[in-house]
C-alpha positions in Angstrom: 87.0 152.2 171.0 88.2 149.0 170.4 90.3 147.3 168.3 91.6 144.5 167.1 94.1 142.6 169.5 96.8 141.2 167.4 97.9 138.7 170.9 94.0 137.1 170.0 94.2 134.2 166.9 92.2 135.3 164.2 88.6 133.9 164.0 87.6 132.0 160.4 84.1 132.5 159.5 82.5 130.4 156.8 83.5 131.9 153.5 79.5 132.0 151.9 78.9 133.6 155.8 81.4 136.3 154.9 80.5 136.5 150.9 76.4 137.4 152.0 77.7 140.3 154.9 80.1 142.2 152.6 77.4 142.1 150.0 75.2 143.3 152.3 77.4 145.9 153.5 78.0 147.0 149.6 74.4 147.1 148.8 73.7 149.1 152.3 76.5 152.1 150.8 76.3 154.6 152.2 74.3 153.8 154.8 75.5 151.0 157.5 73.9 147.7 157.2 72.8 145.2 160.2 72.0 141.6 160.8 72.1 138.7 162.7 74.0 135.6 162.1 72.5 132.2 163.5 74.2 128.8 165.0 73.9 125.8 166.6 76.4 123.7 168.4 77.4 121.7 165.2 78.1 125.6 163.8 78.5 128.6 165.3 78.0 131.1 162.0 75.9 129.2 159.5 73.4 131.2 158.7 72.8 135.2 157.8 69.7 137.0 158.3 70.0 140.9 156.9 67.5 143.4 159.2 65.9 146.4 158.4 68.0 149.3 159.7 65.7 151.9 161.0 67.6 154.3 161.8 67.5 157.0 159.3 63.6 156.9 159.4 63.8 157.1 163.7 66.4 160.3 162.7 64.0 161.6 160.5 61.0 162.0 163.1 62.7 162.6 165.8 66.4 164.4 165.1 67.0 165.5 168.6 66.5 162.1 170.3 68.1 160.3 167.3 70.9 162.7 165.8 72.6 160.1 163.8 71.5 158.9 160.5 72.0 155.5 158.7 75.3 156.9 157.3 76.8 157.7 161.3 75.1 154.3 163.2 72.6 151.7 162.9 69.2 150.9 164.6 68.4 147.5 164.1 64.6 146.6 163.1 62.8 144.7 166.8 60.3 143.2 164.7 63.4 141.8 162.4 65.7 140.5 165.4 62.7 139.4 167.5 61.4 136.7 164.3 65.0 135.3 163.2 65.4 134.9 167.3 61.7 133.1 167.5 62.8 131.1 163.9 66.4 130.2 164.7 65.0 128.8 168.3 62.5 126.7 166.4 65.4 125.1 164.4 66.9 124.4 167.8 69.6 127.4 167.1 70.2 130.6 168.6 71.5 133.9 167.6 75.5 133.6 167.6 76.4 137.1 166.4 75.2 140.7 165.8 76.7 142.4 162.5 77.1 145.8 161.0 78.9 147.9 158.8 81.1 151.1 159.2 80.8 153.4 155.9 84.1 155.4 155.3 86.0 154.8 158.6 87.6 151.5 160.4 86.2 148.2 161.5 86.4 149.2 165.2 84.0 148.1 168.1 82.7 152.0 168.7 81.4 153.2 172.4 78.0 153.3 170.9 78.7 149.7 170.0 79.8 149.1 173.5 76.9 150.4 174.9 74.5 148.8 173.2 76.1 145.4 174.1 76.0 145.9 177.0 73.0 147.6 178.1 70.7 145.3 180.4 68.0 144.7 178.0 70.5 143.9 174.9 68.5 140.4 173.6 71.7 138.7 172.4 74.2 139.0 175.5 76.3 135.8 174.4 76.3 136.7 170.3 79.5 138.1 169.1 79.5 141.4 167.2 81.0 141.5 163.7 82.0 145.0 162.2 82.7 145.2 158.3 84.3 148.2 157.4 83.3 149.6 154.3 85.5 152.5 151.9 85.2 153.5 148.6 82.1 151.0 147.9 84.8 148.4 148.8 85.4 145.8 151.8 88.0 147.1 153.4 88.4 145.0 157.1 86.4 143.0 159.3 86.7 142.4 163.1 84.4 139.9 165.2 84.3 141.6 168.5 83.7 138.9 171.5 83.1 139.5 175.2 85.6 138.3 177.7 84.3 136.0 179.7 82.8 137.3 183.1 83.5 141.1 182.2 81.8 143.9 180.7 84.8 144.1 177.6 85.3 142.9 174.2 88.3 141.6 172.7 88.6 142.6 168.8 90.0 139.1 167.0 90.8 139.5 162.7 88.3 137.2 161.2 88.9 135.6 157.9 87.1 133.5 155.8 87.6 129.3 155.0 85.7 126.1 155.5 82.6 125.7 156.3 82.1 126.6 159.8 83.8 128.0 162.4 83.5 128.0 166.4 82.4 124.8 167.9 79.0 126.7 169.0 78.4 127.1 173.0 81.7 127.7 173.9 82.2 131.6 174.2 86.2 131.7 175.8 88.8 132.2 173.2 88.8 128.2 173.2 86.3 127.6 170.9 87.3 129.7 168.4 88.2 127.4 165.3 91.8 128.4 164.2 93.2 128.1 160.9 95.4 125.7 159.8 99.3 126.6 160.2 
């Protein structure tokens, strides 16, 4: 499990970026919630797309091969992440980080997380991951989660909201992350 660094500068996400997850994530309670944020090089988090999180339904045919519900992980929709892929391309973006919620525990990058980042087929092997932490019905932390570059690890960096965009949008080393002021 990871967590976050505190040696790593904190990471400032657009404010309205931040606003439309933790809604998300409040309206997903109890259940985890999961989406996709797109970018461009102008903007590296400017838009959020919610998915369908199938995970529940996948536990409720099959409970052996699937023994988590919504409440314990998240299964993103393919259909889902496969259009806002084909639709941010189109619009000459690209998806820039994966997102989902923790109900009732930490905003941590789990090993299930880590696994499914890093499995060979994963469609988004450059996006960050974002983890919202969710207690009591309540926001309680985020943490954008980013892979070192040239190794199979993540790096947990606090991320915050403020201006309108953040990152300067190819650039995946700890460079590119926009700092805030001071």
């Amino acid at each position: 499990r990871i967590e976050v660094d505190p040696d790593l500068d904190p990471v400032v996400l657009p404010t309205e970026v931040l606003n439309e997850i933790f809604a998300h994530a409040r309206e997903a309670d109890p259940e985890e919630c999961c989406g996709l944020i797109t970018g461009g090089y102008d903007a590296r988090y400017r838009r959020v797309v919610r998915c369908r999180h199938d995970m529940t339904r996948w536990h409720e045919r099959d409970p052996e091969t699937y023994p988590r519900d919504g409440t314990q992980g998240f299964y993103m929709n393919e259909q889902d992440y496969l259009r806002v892929d084909e639709e941010a391309s189109a619009r000459g973006e690209r998806v820039t980080c994966v997102y989902h919620s923790h109900v009732e525990c930490g905003a941590y990058f789990s090993e299930m997380d880590q696994d499914f980042a890093l499995q060979e087929l994963f469609p988004f092997p450059g996006a960050d991951h974002l983890v919202i932490a969710v207690i009591g019905g309540k926001v309680a932390d985020q943490v954008l989660f980013r892979r070192e570059p040239g190794a199979d690890r993540f790096g947990g960096l606090r991320g915050h909201g403020g201006g309108t965009h953040a990152g300067d949008g190819e650039r995946d080393d700890l460079a590119g992350v926009h700092h805030p002021a001071g």
